[in-house]
C-alpha positions, 0 to 999 in steps of 0.5 A: 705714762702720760699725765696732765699735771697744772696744764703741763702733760708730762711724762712719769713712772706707773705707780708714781703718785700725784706728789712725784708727778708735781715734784718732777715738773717743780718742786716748790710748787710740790711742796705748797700744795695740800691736795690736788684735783683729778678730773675735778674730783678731790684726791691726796696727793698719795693717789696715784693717777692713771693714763691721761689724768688731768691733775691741778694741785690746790694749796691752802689759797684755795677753799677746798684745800683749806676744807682737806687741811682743816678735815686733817686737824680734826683727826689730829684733835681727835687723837690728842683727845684719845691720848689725853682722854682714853675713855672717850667715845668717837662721833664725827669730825668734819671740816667747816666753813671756818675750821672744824670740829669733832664730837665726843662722848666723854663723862663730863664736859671739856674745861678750859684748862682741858682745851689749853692741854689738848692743843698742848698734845696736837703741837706735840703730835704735829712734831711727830709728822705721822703720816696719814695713811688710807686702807679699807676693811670689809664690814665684819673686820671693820665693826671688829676695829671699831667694837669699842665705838658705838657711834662708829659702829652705827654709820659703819652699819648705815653703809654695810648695805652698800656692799662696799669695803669701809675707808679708814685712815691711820696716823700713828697710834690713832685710826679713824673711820673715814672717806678723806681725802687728807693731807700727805702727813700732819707736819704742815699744821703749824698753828692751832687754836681750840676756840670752844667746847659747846654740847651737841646731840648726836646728829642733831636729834634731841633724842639722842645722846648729848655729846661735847663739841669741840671747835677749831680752826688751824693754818699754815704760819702762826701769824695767819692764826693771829690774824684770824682771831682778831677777825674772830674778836671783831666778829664777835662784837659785831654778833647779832646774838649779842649786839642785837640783845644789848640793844633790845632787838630781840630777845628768847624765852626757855618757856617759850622755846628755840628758834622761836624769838620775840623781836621787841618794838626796835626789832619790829619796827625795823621788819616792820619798815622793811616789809612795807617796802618790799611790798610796795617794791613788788607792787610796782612791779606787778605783784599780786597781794595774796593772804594764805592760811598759816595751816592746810590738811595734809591732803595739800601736802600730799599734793605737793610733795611735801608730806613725802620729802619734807615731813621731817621738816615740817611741824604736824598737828594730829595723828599722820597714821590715823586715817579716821581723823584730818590731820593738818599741818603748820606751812613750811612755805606758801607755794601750795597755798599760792596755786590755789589762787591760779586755780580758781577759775580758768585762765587763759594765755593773757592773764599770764603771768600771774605774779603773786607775793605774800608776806609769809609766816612759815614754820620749819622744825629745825633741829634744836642744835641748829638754832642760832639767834635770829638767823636759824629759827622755826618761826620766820618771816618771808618775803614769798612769791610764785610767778605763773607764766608761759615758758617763753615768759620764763627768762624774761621774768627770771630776769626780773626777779633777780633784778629785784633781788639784787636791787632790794640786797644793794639798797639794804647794804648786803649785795656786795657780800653775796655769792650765788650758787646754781643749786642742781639735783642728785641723780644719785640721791633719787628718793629726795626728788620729784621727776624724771632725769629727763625733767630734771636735765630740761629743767638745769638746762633751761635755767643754766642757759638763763643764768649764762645769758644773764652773766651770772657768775655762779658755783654748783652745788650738788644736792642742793635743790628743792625736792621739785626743782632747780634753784639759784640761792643767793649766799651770805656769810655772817661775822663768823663766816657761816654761810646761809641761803638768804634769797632763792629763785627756783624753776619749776615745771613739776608743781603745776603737774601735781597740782594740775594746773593749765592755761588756755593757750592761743591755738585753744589748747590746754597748756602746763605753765612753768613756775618760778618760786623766789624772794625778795629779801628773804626771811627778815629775821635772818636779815635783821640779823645780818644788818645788825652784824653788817653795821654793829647795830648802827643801821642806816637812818631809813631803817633805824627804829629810832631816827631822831632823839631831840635832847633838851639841856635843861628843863627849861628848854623842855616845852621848846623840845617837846614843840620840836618833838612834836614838829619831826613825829608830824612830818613822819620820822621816827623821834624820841623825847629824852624828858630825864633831868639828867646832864647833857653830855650824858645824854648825848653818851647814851644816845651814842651807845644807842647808835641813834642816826641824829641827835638834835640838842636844844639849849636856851640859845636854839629856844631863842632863835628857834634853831637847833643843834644837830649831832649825826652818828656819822659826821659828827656836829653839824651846828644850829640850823632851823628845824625845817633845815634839818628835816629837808637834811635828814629826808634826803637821807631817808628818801635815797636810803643812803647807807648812814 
């Protein structure tokens, strides 16, 4: 039997399995993989291929991999737990961006000490190099090995309507319900760490039981492990959640609830700085200004779509099975709101395309474990525009907008840490979409060839679009390597049809426009937090809440301050007055732990010569100059948006 094996076609035995197959073409490369692709699909390396199989084996350099052995270590987690904690209930353990984790029920919550024994009992069983292996069971058998696991049960019962036999996989004395793909035996999982133990409701809804969490992350050699976790430990200085809080960005309230944080001055003058930049951005390139309600009855949603794809998702004020009372609803985004604009009158091929953006304040119901500081919320902000164009404008305008996306993530500091993914529907998840294949195979098709035209290097992700079309996210991954969508660019051609949208064409024809749905910067909250964890809380002068802190030494150099105070705030720059009958080089300390851009000290010497002394966060002591040389200095700073 024929196979291709890492672009080599050989020769092996039927039956032999995709580790004999790379073992007989080389042997070390054999023993560094973890898995392998088959006809791009994930296997383990005990599958055993077919007749012309093209095979590529991964190792742990590779992110899907890395998936498979971190998917491995939760089962190796949760077997340590059942030795340790015979009592415990089994939720879920799957693999992550960074590690994995695995969900309990277990009578009281996880200790430190407890975490220290269970790595202690991993390390053991890692020794043991029990092999993985997968079977199947009909339903009935495998609610029979799983009557002692409720949660088992329930998704076990989730796919008894599929008519299919349910996977599990076995190692040693621990068997767990499960898809896979795993690695061939545990020994490879040399180094581990239990990072933490955090409570988590039952697949995120608060109605359900509150289970324990535990985090981790695992590799191949001990000093890739130590290597991470000094990551971790920078990363966790540089947390928005915590920087962000010392320095009063931001703050939450129990009675006010999750996801729905306060951005104190500091917080708001920075989204306040970057909104009306962004808006003045969109203006020059065309943007119409809208203001759209924050509410709609649920008619518009019905319109749209959304009350039948997005009403779990979406925060409703009334009764929807009362069909004697209206019943509205909190916006989840500003799109329907937009077309109402297109649709006022009557429009012809010249007025397009339409291009309206909005300052949008939309509101999401979230699910409570999901909340995390400024980057997952219910209430956000978000820099929201709907193009209304003629498909020969599509590609053109798509260009523009991602033009604008990439121009506003440079200038802020973050593009070079972005990827983008070409974000397509399922067929096989239907009931989630709006449209026909055929619309849905036009409309991948039109915005992939726009993507590969623009040399766009992007992946694919498979049930990741809107409910009405295709999408490019752009993604960001915070300190803790969580990756979230911060920009998004969607083609869309079903909305116009909900909404019945038309344009008078050259011929005098009615004509369907197409839609582009996109952002600018995106929501401002997340990039807040993902500046403040970019530059540890020193953003850069343009976008400081604070630019200038003027330091007089001595009260009697305070009327000279407040003279220069006075000077800076009326040529525009945010300044304060430090006024407190404290010594300088205190000052100077705080304003530091402050991570203000420029200091400006002025003794008996500067209010002599009418001079100043100028600190910057980032060079350093710049020396005395005249206070008209250091707001030329610093307005060159501000006017490039120089990153410091």
């Amino acid at each position: 039997m024929q196979v291709k094996i890492n672009g080599q076609m050989i020769e092996i035995e039927a039956g032999k399995n995709i580790f004999d197959a790379a073992f007989a073409l080389d042997p070390a490369v054999a023993r560094e993989a973890l898995c392998a692709l088959v006809n791009e699909e994930v296997r383990e390396l005990t599958y055993v291929p077919s007749e012309g199989d093209e095979i590529t084996t991964l190792t742990f350099e590779d992110e899907r991999a890395r998936k498979v052995f971190w998917h491995t270590t939760s089962h190796l987690l949760a077997q340590a737990v059942k030795r340790l904690f015979p009592d415990a209930k089994f939720a879920i353990g799957p693999a992550i961006d960074a590690g994995f984790y695995y969900d309990f029920e277990v009578a009281k919550p996880f200790t430190a000490e407890d975490l220290q024994k269970i790595t202690a009992e991993m390390k053991k069983i890692v020794k043991e190099r029990l092999r993985l292996e997968r079977f199947e069971l009909p339903v009935a058998e495998a609610k029979e090995l799983m009557k002692d696991e409720p949660y088992k049960l329930e998704l076990i019962e989730e796919h008894a309507g599929k008519g299919e036999n349910i996977s599990f996989y076995r190692q040693g004395d621990f068997t767990d319900l499960c898809a896979g793909p795993h690695l061939f035996d545990v020994s490879k999982i040399k180094a581990i760490a239990l990072l933490s133990s955090t409570g988590a409701y039952w697949r995120g809804d608060s109605n359900r039981p509150m289970l324990q969490r535990i985090y981790g992350i695992s590799f191949l050699k001990a000093a890739e492990l130590e290597e991470h976790l000094a990551k971790l430990e920078e990363a966790r200085k540089r947390d928005h959640n915590k920087i962000g809080r010392e320095l009063e960005y931001f703050t939450t309230v129990d009675v006010i609830g999750q996801g729905l944080p306060i951005l104190l001055p500091k917080g708001a003058k920075v989204v306040q700085t970057l909104q009306r930049w962004v808006e003045d951005e969109e203006e020059k390139r065309g943007y119409l200004l809208t203001k759209t309600p924050l509410m709609a009855k649920s008619d518009l949603y019905k319109i749209s779509g959304h009350w039948d794809h997005y009403l779990d998702g979406m925060f409703v004020l009334g009764d929807p099975t009362d069909e004697s009372k209206e019943c509205f609803a909190m916006r989840p985004m500003t799109c329907p709101f937009q077309y109402q604009v297109f649709l006022n009158r009557m429009r012809s091929y010249r007025d397009l395309p339409m291009r309206l953006g909005e300052t949008s304040t939309l509101f999401r119901n979230e699910d409570s474990g999901e909340m995390h500081g400024l980057i997952r919320v219910r209430q956000f902000t978000i820099s929201e525009g709907h193009l209304i164009l003629r498909p020969d404008q599509l590609e053109a305008e798509f260009k523009g907008c991602l033009e604008l996306a990439k121009y506003c993530l440079e200038t802020v500091g973050m593009l070079e840490d972005c990827t983008f993914r070409f974000s397509q529907w399922d067929p096989n998840n239907k009931e989630k979409y709006i449209g026909t294949p055929e619309q849905w195979d036009e409309a991948q098709g039109i915005m992939g060839k726009i993507l590969d035209d623009l040399g766009v290097e992007y992946t694919i992700g498979i049930d990741e679009a809107a409910f009405y079309g295709p999408k490019l996210d752009i993604q960001y991954r915070n300190v803790f390597g969580k990756e979230d969508t911060i920009v998004t660019i969607q083609v869309d051609q079903l909305l116009a049809e909900q909404f019945d949208m038309s344009y008078i064409d050259q011929s005098g024809q009615k004509v369907r426009p197409y839609i582009i749905h996109r952002t600018s910067l995106g929501c401002y909250e997340r990039t807040l937090a993902y500046l403040i964890e970019k530059y540890a809380g020193a953003l850069p002068t343009w976008m400081a809440p604070t630019q200038v802190r003027v330091l007089p030494i001595s009260e009697r150099t305070m009327e000279k301050s407040a003279e220069v105070y006075q000077q800076l705030r009326a040529a525009g720059l945010r300044v304060e007055l430090d006024e407190r009958n404290e010594k300088i080089g205190y000052k100077i300390r705080e304003a530091q732990m402050q991570k203000i851009p420029y200091m400006v000290i002025i003794g008996e010497k500067e209010a002599e010569a009418g001079t100043v002394s100028v600190r910057s966060r980032q060079d350093g002591d710049l020396g005395s100059m005249p206070v008209e040389d250091f707001l030329k200095l610093i307005k060159e700073v501000i006017d490039t948006k120089a990153k410091k």
